[in-house]
C-alpha positions as CSV (number, residue, x, y, z in Angstrom):
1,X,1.2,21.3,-152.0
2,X,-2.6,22.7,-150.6
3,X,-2.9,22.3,-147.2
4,X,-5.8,21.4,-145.2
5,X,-8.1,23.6,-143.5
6,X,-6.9,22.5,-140.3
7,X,-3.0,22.2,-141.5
8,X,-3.6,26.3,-142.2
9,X,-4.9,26.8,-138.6
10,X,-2.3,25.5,-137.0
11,X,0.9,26.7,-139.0
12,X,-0.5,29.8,-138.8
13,X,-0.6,29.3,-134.9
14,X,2.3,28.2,-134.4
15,X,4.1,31.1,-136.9
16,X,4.9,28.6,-139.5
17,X,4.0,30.1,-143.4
18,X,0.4,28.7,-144.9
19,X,0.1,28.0,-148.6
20,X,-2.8,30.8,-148.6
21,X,-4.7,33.0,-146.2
22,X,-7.3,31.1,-144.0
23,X,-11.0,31.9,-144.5
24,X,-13.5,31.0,-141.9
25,X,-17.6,32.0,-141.6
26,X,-20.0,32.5,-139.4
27,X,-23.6,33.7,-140.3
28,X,-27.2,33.3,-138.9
29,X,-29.2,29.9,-139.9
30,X,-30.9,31.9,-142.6
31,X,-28.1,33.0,-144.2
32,X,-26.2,29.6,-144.3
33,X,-29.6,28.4,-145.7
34,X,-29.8,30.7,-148.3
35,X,-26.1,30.1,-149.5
36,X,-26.9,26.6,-149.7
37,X,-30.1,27.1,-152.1
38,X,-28.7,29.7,-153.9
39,X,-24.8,28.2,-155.2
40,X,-26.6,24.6,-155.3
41,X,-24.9,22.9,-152.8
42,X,-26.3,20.1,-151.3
43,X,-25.1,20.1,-147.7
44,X,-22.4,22.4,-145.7
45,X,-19.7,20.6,-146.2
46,X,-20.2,21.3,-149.9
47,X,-20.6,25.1,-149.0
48,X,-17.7,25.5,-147.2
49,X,-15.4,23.8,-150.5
50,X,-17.6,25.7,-152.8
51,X,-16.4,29.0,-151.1
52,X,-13.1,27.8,-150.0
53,X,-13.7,28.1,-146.1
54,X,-11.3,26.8,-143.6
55,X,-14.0,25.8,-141.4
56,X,-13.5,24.7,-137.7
57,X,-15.5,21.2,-136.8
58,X,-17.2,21.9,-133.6
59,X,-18.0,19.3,-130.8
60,X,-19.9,19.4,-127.8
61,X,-20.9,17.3,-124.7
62,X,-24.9,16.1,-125.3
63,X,-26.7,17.3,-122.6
64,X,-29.0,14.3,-120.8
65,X,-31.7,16.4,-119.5
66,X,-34.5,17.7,-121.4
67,X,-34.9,20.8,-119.6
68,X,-33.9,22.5,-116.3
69,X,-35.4,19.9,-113.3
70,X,-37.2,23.0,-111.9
71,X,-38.4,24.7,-115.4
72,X,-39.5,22.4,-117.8
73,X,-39.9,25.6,-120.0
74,X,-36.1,27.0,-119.1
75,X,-32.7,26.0,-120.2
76,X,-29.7,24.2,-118.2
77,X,-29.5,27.4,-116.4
78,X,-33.6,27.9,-115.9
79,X,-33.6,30.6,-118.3
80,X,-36.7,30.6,-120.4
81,X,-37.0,32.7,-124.2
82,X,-38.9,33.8,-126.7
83,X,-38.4,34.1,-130.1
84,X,-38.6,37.1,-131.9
85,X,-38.6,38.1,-135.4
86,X,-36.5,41.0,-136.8
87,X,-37.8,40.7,-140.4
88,X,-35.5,38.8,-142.2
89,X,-35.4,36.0,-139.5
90,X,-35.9,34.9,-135.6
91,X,-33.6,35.2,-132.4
92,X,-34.2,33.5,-129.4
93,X,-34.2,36.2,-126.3
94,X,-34.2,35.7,-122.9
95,X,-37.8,36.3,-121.6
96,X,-37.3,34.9,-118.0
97,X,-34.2,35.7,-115.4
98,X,-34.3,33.1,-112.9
99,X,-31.6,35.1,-110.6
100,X,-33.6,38.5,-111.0
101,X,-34.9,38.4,-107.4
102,X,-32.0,37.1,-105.8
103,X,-30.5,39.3,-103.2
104,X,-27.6,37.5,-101.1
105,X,-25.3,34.9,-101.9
106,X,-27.4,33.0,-100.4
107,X,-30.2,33.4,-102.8
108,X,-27.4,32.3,-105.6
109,X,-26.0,29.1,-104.0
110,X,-29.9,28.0,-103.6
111,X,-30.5,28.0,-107.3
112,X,-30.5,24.6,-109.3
113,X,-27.3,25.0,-111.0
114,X,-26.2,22.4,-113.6
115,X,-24.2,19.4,-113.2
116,X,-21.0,18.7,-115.1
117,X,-22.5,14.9,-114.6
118,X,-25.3,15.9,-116.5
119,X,-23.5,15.7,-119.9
120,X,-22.3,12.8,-122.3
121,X,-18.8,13.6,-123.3
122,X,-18.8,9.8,-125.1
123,X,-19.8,12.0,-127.8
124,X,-16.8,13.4,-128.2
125,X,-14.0,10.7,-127.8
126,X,-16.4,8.4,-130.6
127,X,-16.5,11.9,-133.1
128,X,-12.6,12.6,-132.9
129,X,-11.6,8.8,-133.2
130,X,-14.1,9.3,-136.1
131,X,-12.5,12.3,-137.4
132,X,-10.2,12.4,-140.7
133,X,-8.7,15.5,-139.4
134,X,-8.9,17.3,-142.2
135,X,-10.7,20.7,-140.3
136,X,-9.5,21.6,-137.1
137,X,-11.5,20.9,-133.9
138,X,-13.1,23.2,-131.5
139,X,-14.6,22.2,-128.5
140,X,-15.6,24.5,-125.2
141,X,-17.0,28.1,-124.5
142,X,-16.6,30.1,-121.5
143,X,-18.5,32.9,-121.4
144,X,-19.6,33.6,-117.6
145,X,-20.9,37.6,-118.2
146,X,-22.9,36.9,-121.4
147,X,-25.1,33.9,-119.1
148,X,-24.9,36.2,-115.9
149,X,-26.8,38.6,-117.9
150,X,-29.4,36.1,-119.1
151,X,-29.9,35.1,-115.9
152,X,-29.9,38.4,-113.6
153,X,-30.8,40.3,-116.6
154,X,-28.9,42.9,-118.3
155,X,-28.9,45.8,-116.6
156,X,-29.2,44.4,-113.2
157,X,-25.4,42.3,-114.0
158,X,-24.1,45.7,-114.5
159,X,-25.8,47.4,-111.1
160,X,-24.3,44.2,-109.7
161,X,-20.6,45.0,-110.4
162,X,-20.9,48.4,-108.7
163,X,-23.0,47.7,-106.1
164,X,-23.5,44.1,-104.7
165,X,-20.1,42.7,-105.4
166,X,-20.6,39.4,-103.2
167,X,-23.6,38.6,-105.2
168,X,-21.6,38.8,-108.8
169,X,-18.3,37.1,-106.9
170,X,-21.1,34.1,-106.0
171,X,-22.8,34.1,-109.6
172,X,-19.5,34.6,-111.6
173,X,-18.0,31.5,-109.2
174,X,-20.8,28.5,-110.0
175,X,-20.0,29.8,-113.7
176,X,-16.8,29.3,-113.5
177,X,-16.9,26.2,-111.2
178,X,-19.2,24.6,-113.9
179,X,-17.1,25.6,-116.8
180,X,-13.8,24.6,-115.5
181,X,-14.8,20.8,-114.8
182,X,-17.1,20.6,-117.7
183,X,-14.2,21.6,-120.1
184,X,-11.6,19.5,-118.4
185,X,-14.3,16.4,-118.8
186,X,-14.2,17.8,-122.7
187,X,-10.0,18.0,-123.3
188,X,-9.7,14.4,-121.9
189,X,-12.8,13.0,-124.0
190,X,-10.8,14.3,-126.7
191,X,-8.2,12.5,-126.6
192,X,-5.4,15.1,-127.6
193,X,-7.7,16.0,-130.7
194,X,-8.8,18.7,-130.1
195,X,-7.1,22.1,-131.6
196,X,-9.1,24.9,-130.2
197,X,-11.7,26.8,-127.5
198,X,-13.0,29.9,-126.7
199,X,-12.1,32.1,-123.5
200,X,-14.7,35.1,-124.2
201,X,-16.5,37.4,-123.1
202,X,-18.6,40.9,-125.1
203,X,-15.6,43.4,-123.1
204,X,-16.5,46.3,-126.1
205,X,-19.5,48.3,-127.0
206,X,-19.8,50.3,-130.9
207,X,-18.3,53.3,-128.9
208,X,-16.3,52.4,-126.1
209,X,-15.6,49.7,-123.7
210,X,-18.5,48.4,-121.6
211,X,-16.7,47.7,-118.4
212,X,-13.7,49.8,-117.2
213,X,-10.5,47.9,-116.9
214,X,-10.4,48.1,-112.9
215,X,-14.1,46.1,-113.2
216,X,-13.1,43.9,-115.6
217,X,-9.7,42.9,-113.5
218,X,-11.8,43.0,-110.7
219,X,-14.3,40.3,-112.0
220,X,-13.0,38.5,-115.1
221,X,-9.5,38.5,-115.7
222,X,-8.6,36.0,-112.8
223,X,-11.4,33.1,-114.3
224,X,-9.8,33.9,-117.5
225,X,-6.5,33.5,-116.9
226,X,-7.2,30.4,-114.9
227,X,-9.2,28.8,-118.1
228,X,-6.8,29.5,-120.6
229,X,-4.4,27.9,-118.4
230,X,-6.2,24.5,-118.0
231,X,-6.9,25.0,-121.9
232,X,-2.9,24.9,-122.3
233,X,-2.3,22.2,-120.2
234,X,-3.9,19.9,-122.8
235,X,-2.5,21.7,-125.8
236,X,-5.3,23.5,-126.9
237,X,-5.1,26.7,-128.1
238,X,-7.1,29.5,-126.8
239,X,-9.6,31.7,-129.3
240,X,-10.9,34.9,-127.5
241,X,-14.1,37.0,-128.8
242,X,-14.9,40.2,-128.2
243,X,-17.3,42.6,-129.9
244,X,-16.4,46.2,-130.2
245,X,-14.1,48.9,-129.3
246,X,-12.4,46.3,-126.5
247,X,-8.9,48.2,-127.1
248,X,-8.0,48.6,-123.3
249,X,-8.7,45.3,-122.4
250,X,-6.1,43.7,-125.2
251,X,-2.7,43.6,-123.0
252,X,-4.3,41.7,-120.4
253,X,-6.0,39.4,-122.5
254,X,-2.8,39.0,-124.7
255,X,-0.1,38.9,-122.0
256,X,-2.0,37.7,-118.9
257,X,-4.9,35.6,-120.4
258,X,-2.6,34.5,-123.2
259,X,-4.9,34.3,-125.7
260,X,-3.8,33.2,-129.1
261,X,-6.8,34.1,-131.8
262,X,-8.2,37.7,-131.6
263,X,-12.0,37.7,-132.6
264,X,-13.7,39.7,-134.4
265,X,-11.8,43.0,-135.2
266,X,-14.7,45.1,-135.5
267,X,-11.7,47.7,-137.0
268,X,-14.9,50.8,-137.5
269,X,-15.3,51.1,-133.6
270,X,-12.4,53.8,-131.4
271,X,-9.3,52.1,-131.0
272,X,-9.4,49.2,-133.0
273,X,-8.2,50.4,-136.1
274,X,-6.2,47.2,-138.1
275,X,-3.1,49.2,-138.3
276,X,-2.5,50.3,-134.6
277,X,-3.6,46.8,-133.7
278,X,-1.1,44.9,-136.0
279,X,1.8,47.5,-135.1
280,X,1.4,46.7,-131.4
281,X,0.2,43.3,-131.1
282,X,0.4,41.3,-134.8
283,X,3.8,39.4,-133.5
284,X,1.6,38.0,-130.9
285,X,-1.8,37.0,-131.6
286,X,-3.6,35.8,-134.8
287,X,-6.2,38.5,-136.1
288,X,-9.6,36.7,-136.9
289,X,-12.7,38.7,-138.7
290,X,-12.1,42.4,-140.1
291,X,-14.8,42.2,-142.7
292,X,-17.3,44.5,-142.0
293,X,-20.6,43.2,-142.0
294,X,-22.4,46.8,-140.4
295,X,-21.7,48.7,-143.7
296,X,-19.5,46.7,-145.9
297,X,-21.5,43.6,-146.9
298,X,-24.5,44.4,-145.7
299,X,-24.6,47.2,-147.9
300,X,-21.7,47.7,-150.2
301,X,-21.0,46.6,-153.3
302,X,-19.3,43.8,-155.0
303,X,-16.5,45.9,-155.5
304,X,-16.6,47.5,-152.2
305,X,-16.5,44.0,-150.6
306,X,-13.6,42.8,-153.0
307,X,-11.7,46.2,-151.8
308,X,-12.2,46.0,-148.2
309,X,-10.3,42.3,-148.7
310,X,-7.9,42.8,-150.4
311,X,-6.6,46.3,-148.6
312,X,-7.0,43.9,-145.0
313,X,-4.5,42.3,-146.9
314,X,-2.4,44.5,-147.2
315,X,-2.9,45.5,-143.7
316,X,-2.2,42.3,-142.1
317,X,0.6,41.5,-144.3
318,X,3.2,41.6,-141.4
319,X,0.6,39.5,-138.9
320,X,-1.2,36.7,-138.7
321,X,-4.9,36.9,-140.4
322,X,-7.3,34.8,-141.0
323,X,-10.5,36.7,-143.1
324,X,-13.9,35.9,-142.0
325,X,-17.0,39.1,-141.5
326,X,-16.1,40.3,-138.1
327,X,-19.7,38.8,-136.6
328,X,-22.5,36.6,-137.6
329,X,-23.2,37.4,-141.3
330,X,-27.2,38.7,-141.3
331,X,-29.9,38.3,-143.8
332,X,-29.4,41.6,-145.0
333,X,-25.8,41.0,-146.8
334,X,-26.6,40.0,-150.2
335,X,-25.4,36.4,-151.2
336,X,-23.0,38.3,-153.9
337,X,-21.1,40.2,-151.8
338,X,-20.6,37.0,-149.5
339,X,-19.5,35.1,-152.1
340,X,-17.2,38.3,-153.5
341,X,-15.6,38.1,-150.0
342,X,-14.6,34.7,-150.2
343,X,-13.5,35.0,-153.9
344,X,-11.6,38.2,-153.3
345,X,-9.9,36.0,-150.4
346,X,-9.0,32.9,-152.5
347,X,-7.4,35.3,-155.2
348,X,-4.9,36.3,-152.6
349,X,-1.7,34.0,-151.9
């Protein structure tokens, strides 16, 4: 009998077989746009059937305010962007750091930092008692480094970790804080419905690690185990992303953090070759990603696509997989060789 997209997710989760190998996406607005025009579907929903995509349903708390109460040009957080073309489409990118000047904790705890009370988490209860659970749920993101750097600016978040410790302790705590109530407010308005969330954080550059392990211990690790935790307490299974060559950081997030879904397997970058990483960690985690959207679809072939699938395959036959492009597919990656991917996927049970 075919499962469900969300039946898949969690047998595979809980080390139970699946009729086939899940598929999941992720690509920029003007890719998903494209796909849509170009295999004549007439809404996502009919994408993801068309390509036979497990796809996670994902719910968030609507936020009452129409800007930051001190910005009306900024964010929640007061950051303010721009956006910026790269050619085949537009990112938003911070243009404005709101905590670049800051230098005490005091200078932190005086910014206008959201309110958990400042979101409608209604939302949620009325779209799961809605929901025919046939895709899994996802609900939640904590991320604290990624909106530290938008808000103290890049460089300065790393300067930060080296040098002014009680300033990234006071930062890294009202994101945190924030996080921790606002996704406890989102488990209950869920009402037991909800299957997954993210615990992330960018640990991994193309070449190496971007924070040693002592830093990332240091400043991370403790939030992160404490989130996955709460995440647990209402069943919800923890998802944890990670671009790069993030190899060091994998027993801690495995057997501390206790994350369940590895994300993305960029399998190219030192130390995170697909063998080595299912010989010492398949029994324990669920690999998610592996296709390589740098080189492979970007820039391969049909055939090259169809080949990189099917020998993951073989790779991951002894672990838990689930095949999706190991980052947000770009404008770039023809719409054959994202289709070949999900084709070459499908033929494989």
């Amino acid at each position: 009998m075919s499962m469900t997209p969300r039946q898949r997710w969690l047998h595979l989760l809980e080390g139970r077989a699946v009729d086939r190998i899940p598929a999941d996406y992720q690509a920029t607005d003007e890719v998903t746009q494209r796909l849509l025009q170009d295999l004549g579907c007439p809404d996502e929903e009919a994408l993801w059937r068309r390509l036979g995509v497990d796809k996670r349903r994902w719910l968030e708390p609507g936020w009452k305010l129409p800007h930051h109460p001190d910005d009306p040009q900024a964010d929640m957080w007061g950051v303010r962007y721009q956006r910026v073309d790269y050619g085949g489409g537009t990112y938003d990118e911070p243009c404005y750091h709101p905590l670049a000047a800051a230098q005490s904790p005091a200078d932190v705890h005086a910014h206008r930092w959201p309110d958990p009370d400042d979101f409608d988490y209604q939302v949620i209860t009325e779209a799961v008692e809605q929901d025919d659970g046939y895709y899994p749920i996802h609900a939640g993101h904590y991320e604290p480094f990624l909106i530290y750097g938008y808000m103290r600016g890049l460089e300065q978040s790393f300067v930060d970790l080296a040098l002014y410790p009680d300033i990234a302790d006071a930062i890294l705590g009202h994101l945190f804080d924030f996080h921790y109530e606002q996704m406890q407010r989102i488990f209950e308005a869920g009402r037991g419905r909800i299957d997954l969330t993210w615990v992330a954080e960018d640990l991994g550059g193309q070449t190496g690690p971007l924070f040693s392990l002592e830093t990332y211990r240091r400043f991370l690790l403790p939030h992160q185990i404490r989130m996955a935790e709460l995440a647990r307490s209402y069943d919800v299974h923890v998802m944890y992303h990670t671009d790069g060559a993030a190899r060091p950081f994998l027993p801690d997030l495995i057997d501390r953090v206790g994350i369940e879904v590895l994300n993305p397997i960029q399998w190219r970058c030192p130390g995170m070759e697909r063998e080595r990483l299912v010989a010492d960690f398949g029994a324990r985690v669920v690999f998610h990603g592996s296709i390589d959207n740098q080189r492979t679809l970007a820039f391969g072939t049909v055939e090259d696509v169809a080949r990189e699938v099917h020998e993951s395959v073989e790779i991951y036959r002894q672990a838990r997989w689930i095949c999706a492009p190991c980052h947000n597919i770009q404008p770039v990656s023809p719409t054959e060789n994202i289709v070949a991917m999900y084709e070459a996927i499908g033929e494989c049970h």
